[in-house]
LUMKOLDREN-553000 format. One record per residue (C-alpha): residue number from 1; residue in three letters; x, y, z. Coordinates in Angstrom, 2 decimals. Layout:
# residues N
k:NUM&r:ala&xx:X&yy:Y&zz:Z
...
***
This chain:
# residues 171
k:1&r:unk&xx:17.61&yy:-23.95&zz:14.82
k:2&r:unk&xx:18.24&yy:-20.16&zz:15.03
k:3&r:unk&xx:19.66&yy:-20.02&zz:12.29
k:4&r:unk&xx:17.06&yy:-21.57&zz:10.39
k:5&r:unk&xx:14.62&yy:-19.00&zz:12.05
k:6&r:unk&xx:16.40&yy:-16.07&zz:10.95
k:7&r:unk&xx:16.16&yy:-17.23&zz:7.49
k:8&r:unk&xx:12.38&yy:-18.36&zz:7.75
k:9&r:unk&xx:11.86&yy:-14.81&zz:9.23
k:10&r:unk&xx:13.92&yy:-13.76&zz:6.06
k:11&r:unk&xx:12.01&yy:-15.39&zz:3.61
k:12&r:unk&xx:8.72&yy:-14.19&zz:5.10
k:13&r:unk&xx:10.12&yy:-10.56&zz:4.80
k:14&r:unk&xx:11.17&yy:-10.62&zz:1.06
k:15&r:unk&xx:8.82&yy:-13.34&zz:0.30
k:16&r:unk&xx:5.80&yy:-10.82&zz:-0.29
k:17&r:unk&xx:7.12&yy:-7.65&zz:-1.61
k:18&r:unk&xx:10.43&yy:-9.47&zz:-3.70
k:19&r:unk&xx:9.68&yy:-9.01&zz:-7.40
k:20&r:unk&xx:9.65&yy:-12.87&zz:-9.10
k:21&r:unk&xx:13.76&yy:-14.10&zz:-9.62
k:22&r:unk&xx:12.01&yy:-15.72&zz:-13.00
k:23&r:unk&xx:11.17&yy:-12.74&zz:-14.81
k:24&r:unk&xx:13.91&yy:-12.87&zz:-17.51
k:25&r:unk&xx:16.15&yy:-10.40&zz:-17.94
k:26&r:unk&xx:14.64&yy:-8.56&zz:-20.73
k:27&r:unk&xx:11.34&yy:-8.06&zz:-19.03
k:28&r:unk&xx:13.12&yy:-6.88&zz:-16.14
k:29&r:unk&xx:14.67&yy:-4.08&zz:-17.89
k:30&r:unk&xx:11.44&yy:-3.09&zz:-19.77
k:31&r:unk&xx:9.93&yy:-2.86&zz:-16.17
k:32&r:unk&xx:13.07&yy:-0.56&zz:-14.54
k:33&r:unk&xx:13.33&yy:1.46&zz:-17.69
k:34&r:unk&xx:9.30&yy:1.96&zz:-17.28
k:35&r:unk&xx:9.08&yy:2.97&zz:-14.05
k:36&r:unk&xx:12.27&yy:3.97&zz:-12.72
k:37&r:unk&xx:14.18&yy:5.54&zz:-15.82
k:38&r:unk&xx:10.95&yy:7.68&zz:-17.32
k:39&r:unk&xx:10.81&yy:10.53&zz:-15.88
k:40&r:unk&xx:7.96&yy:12.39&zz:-18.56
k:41&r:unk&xx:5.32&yy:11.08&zz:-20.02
k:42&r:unk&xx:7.17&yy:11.58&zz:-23.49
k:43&r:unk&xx:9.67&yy:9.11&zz:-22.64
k:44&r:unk&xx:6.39&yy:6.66&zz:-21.45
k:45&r:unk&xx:5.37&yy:7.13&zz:-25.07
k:46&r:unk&xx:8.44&yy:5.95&zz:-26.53
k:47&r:unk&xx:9.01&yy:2.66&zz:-24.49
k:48&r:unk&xx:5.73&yy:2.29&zz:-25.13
k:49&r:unk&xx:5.67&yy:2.07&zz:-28.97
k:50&r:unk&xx:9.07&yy:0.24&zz:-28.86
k:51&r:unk&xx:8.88&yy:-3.72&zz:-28.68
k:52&r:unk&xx:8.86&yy:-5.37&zz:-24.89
k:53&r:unk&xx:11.74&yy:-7.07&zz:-26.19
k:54&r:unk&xx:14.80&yy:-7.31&zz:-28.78
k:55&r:unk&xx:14.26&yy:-10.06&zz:-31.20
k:56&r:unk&xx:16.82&yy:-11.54&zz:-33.35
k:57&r:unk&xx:17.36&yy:-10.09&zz:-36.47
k:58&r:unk&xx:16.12&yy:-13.11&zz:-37.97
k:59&r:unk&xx:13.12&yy:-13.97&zz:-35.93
k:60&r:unk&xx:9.30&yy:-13.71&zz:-38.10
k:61&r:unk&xx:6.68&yy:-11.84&zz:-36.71
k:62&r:unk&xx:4.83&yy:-15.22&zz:-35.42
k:63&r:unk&xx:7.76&yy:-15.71&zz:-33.04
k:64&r:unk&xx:7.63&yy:-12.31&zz:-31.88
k:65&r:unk&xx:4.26&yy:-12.65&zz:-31.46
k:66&r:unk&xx:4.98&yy:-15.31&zz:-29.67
k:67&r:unk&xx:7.24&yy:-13.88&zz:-27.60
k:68&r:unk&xx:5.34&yy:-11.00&zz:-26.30
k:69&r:unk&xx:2.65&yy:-13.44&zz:-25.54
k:70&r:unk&xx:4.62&yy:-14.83&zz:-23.07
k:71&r:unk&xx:6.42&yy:-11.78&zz:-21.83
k:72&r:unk&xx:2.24&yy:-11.27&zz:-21.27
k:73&r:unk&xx:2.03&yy:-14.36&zz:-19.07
k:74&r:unk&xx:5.05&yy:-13.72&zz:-16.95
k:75&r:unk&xx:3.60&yy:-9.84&zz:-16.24
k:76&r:unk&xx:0.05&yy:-11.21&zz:-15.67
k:77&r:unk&xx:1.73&yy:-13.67&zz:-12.95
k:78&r:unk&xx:3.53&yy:-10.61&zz:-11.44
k:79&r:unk&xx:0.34&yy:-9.15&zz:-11.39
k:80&r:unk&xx:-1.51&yy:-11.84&zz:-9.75
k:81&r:unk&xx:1.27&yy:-12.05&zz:-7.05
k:82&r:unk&xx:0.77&yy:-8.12&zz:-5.77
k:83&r:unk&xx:-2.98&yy:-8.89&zz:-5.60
k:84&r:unk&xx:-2.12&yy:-11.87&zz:-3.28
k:85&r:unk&xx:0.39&yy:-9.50&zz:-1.40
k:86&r:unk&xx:-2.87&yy:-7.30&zz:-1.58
k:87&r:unk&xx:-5.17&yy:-9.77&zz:0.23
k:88&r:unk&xx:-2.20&yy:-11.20&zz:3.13
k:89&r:unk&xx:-1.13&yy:-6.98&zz:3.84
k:90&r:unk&xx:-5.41&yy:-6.58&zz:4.82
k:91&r:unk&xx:-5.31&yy:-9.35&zz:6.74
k:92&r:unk&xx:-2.04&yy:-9.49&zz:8.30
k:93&r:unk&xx:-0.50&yy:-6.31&zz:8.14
k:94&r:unk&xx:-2.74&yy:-2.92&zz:7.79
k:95&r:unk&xx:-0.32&yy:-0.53&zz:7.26
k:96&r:unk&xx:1.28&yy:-2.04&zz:4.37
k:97&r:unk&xx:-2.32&yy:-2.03&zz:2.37
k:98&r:unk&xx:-2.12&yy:1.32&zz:0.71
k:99&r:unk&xx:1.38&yy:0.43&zz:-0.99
k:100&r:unk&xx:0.81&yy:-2.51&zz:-1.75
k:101&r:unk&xx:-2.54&yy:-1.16&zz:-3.63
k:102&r:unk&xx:-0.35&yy:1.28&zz:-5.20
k:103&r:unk&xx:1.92&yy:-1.79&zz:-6.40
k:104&r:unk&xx:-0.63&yy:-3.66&zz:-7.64
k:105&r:unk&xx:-2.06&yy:-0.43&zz:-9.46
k:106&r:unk&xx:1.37&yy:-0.59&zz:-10.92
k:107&r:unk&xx:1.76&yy:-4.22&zz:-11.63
k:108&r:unk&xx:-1.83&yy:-3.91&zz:-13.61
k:109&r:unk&xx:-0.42&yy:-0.88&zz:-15.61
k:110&r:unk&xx:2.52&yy:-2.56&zz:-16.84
k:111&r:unk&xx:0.69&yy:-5.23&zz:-17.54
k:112&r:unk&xx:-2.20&yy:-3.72&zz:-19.74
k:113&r:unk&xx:0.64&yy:-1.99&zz:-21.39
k:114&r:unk&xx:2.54&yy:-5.90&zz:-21.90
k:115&r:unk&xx:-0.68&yy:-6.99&zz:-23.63
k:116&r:unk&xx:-0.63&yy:-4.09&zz:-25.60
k:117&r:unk&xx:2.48&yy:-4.88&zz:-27.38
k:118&r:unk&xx:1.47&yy:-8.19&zz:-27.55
k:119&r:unk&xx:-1.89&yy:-8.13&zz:-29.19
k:120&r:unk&xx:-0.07&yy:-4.99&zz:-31.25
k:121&r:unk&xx:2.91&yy:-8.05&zz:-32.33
k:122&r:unk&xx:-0.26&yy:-10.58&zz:-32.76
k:123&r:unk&xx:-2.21&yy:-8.12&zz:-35.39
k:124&r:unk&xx:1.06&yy:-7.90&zz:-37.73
k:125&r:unk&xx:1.97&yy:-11.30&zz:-37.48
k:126&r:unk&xx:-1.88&yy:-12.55&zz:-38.47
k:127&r:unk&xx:-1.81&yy:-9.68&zz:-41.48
k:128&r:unk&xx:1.89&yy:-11.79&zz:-42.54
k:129&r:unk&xx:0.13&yy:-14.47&zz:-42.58
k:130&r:unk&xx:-2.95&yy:-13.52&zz:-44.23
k:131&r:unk&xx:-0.65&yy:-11.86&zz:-46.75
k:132&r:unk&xx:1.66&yy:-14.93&zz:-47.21
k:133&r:unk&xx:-1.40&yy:-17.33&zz:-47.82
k:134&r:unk&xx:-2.91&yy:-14.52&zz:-50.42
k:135&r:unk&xx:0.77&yy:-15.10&zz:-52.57
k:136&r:unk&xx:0.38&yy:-19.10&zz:-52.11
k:137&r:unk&xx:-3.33&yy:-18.95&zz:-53.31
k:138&r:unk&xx:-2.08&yy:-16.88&zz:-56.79
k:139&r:unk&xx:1.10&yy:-19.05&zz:-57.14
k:140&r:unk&xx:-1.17&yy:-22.06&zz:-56.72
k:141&r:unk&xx:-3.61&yy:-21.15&zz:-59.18
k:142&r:unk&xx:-1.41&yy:-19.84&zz:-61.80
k:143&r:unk&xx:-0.03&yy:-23.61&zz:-61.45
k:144&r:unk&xx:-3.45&yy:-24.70&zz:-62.06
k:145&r:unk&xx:-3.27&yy:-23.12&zz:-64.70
k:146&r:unk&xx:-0.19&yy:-24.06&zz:-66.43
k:147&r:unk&xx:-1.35&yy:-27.59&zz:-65.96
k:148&r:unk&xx:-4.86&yy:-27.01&zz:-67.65
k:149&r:unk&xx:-2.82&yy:-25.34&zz:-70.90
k:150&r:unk&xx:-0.92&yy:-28.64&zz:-71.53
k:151&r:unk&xx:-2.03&yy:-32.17&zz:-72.23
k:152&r:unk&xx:-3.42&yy:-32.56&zz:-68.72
k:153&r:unk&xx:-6.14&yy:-35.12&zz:-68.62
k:154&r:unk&xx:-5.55&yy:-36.49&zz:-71.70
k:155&r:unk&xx:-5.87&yy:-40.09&zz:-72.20
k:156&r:unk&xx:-2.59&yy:-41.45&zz:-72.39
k:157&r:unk&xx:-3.33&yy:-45.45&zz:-72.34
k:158&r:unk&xx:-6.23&yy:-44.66&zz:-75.01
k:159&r:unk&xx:-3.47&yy:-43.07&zz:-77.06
k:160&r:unk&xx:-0.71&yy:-45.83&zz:-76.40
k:161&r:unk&xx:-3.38&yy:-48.42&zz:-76.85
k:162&r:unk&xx:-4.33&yy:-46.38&zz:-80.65
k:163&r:unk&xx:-0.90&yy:-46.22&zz:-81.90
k:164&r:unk&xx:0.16&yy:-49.83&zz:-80.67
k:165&r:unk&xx:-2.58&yy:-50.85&zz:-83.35
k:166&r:unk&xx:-1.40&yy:-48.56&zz:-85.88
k:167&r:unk&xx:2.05&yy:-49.62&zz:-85.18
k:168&r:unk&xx:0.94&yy:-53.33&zz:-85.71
k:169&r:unk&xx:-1.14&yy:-53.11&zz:-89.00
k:170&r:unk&xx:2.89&yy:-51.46&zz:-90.25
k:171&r:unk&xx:4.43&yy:-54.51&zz:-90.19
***
């Protein structure tokens, strides 16, 4: 019983300020190396024009895309947490409102800069797309056009039918 107390007490204590265990590792370093690492705005720049995260070599720019979106989601849930840690430090504790206004100012920062990237990763991987469909389109009609060139249409049983007749008034 006490000792279930003490860990109910513990829970409550890191329960409201304790970052999310389910951000994933690379997210978590974006969010140290933002605001713990940077010292000058300079350095801000930088992780800011460098991807939230290190994709395979191999991976197109839909699934990057897709990948910030969801590195997106994950910082828009830490965001929504620190604005309920907001709303339970007015109500419950007074003194803790200022930082945890400051946190949340933080949490909204990181993620406007998150969706950023993301709609940033979005915009190249709809121009790949819109490029890639622009190359099917020409290979597509040049096949349409190779087709028209040949015998394409012609009428093969009227042909078959003609020479089977010819072939006939041989014998």
């Amino acid at each position: 019983s006490k000792a279930a107390r003490q860990q109910g007490r513990k829970a409550a204590a890191g329960g409201a300020t304790a970052m999310p265990q389910r951000l994933r590792f690379g997210t978590t370093i974006l969010v140290i190396a933002y605001f713990v690492l940077l010292p000058s705005a300079q350095a801000a720049e930088q992780v800011a024009q460098q991807p939230a995260f290190k994709a395979s070599s191999g991976a197109s720019d839909a699934q990057k895309a897709s990948e910030g979106v969801r590195i997106y989601l994950k910082a828009s849930k830490h965001r929504n947490e620190a604005w309920g840690d907001v709303l339970e430090a007015r109500k419950q504790a007074p003194a803790l409102y200022p930082s945890s206004l400051g946190k949340l100012a933080k949490a909204n920062n990181w993620t406007t800069e998150i969706l950023d990237m993301a709609s940033k990763l979005q915009a190249k991987a709809v121009d790949a797309a819109q490029g890639e469909l622009k190359e099917l389109k020409a290979v597509h009609e040049n096949r349409e056009k190779a087709l028209g060139e040949g015998r394409f249409g012609a009428d093969f049983k009227g042909e078959a039918s003609e020479l089977k007749r010819r072939m006939r008034t041989v014998r």
